[in-house]
C-alpha positions, 0 to 999 in steps of 0.5 A: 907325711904331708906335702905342700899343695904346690907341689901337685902340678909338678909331679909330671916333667917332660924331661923326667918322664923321657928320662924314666922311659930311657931307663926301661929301653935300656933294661930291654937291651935298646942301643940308646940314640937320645935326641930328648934333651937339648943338651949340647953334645960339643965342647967349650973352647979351649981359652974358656977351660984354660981359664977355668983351669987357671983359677982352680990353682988360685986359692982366692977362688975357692970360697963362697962368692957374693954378689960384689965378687962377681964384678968382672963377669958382670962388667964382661955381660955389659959390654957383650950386650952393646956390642951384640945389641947396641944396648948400654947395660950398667953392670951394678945394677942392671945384671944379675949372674944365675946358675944357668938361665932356669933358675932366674925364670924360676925364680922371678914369679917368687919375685913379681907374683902374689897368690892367685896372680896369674901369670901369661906363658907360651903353650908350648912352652919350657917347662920351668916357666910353669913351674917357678908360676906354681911354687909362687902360688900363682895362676897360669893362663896359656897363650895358645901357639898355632901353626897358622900365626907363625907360634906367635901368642895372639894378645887380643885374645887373652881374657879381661878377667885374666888380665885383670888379676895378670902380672907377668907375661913370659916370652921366649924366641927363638922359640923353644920347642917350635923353633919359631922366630919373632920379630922386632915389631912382634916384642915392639907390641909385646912391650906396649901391651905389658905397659898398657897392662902393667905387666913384667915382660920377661923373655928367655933368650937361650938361643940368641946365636942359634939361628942359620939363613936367617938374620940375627934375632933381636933382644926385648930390650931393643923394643925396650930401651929405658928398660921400663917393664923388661928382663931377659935371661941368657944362658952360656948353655947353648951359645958356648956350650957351658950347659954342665957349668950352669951359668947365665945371666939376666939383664934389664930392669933395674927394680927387676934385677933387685927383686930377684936378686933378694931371692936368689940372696936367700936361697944360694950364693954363686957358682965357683968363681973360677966358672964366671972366669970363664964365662967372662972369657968366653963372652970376651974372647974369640967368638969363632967358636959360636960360628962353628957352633951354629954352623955344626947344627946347621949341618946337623939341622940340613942331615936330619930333615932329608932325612925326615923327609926321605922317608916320608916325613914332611917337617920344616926346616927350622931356621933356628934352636937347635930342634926340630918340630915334628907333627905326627903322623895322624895315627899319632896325632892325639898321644905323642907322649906314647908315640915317644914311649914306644918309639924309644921301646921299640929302637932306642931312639928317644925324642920328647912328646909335645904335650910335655911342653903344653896342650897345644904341643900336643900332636907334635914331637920335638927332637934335639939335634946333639949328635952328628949326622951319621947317628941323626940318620940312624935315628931316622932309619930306625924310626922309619921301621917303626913307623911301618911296623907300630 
């Protein structure tokens, strides 16, 4: 049997591959403590499932649901966003629901990417940004993220050539998994080069409320405002906890918003109604809940890195997500992804390789913070045995 060309670059994930690794510690008996996947350990506020649960009783619900009955959340993604952002969004034609932020970012190169385009992302970067360029058929050109620049891509050094045959640049800060912030004058000259370059600026923007000292990060429509060359994706995944629910959001662009909502018109629907109910609930309700949300892995953030730092182990302390970006010690400084094999063989502990996420990556581990610090500490003490004795 044959199979499309485009699948060849998908056959490795970083996610799949840790999940294969858990798989065989488990065989071997390892009690498992998972800080591989940034998937968030707390619940949904209580309003956001009780009005979930309300609509399941509601037999208007139950069928399938196009783009016309999902008004209501979208008029709630508006108002959210010139409350947060001071930026005014029409709801009709400025914001498109999606089953989780992935699928939008997957989803736009099909929509923006002819064959051979090339398409700029962050290396380290989210694994579904490479993905959705390969199943359009395009081309990646890596914008390399260093230590010394702050994991901030360096525009002037990407090629002419590159540029030339380039269509979509890919943002995304708070920085998954350097946890690296940007600032408003940084998306300022990302939206100036992109319009210079007639380039589609999109930017993911799932960790919008996790940041701790520092100040609230700012949305890419801020630095552009008549919205010329930019979307930007939201998930409730983080914010409010909804990861299992799939649900997120993009706005921006008008023309943008159109073209990806023709794709998604032609590959799905929505998701269940009665969750964009509570979506909506939870973009305009209570918002004390994103506050303990944010405080929780902060607490999370400060136990972890002692910790880390106790035993030896010199890592910052991120000011934002909900990771924490580790260098290897220099034994491990070329193979982090059989750092994290062995690591997870040998004490359960499972975190994921940086070069998963890009070459650049590679020599960093990234662990998620999505248990409470009494297990965070038990990772690390495991850890450090196993660092004595490899």
């Amino acid at each position: 049997m044959q199979f499309a060309q485009r699948l060849k670059p998908l056959q490795t994930n970083v996610f799949a591959d840790m999940d294969q690794a858990k798989a065989q510690a488990r065989k071997l008996g390892r009690d498992l403590i998972d800080l591989s996947l940034g998937s968030s350990d707390l619940q949904a506020a209580p309003h956001v499932l009780d009005t979930i649960q309300a609509s399941l009783h509601d037999p208007g619900t139950h069928g399938y649901l196009l783009f016309h009955g999902t008004r209501n959340f979208r008029a709630s993604v508006a108002v959210w966003y010139e409350r947060k952002f001071g930026i005014a969004i029409d709801p009709e034609t400025e914001v498109l629901p999606l089953i989780g932020s992935q699928e939008g970012t997957a989803h736009l190169p099909l929509a923006v990417l002819n064959p051979g385009d090339f398409a700029l992302l962050l290396d380290p970067g989210y694994p579904s940004h490479a993905g959705g360029v390969y199943l359009a058929s395009g081309q990646i050109y890596p914008m390399p993220l260093r230590e010394e620049n702050g994991f901030l891509p360096v525009f002037a050094e990407i090629p002419s050539p590159v540029l030339a045959q380039s269509r979509l640049m890919v943002l995304s800060y708070p920085h998954n998994p350097t946890t690296a912030r940007a600032s408003l004058s940084f998306f300022e000259e990302a939206v100036a080069f992109c319009q210079a370059h007639n380039l589609v600026l999109a930017h993911d923007f799932p960790y919008a409320d996790l940041v701790f000292e520092a100040e609230a990060p700012p949305s890419v429509l801020q630095a552009d405002r008549d919205k010329q060359t930019s979307i930007e994706f939201f998930t409730l995944s983080k914010s409010y906890n909804m990861g299992g629910f799939r649900v997120g959001y993009a706005v921006g662009n008008r023309e943008l918003i159109r073209a990806l909502r023709q794709v998604k018109a032609s590959v799905d629907f929505n998701q269940y109604l009665g969750i964009l109910n509570g979506a909506a609930a939870a973009l305009e309700g209570p918002q004390e809940g994103v506050a303990e949300t944010v405080a929780t892995f902060q607490r999370r953030r400060d136990a972890f890195v002692e910790a880390l730092q106790g035993m030896g182990w010199a890592v910052p302390r991120p000011e934002a997500t909900m990771y924490v970006w580790a260098k290897l010690p220099e034994a491990w400084a070329h193979n982090s992804t059989g750092f994290c094999v062995d690591l997870v063989q040998a004490t359960g502990v499972a975190v994921s390789p940086g070069a998963g996420f890009g070459k650049h990556g590679e020599g960093y581990v990234r662990f998620a913070l999505v248990h409470e610090p009494p297990v965070l500490q038990e990772a690390v003490a495991r850890i450090a045995q196993f660092l004595q004795n490899p």
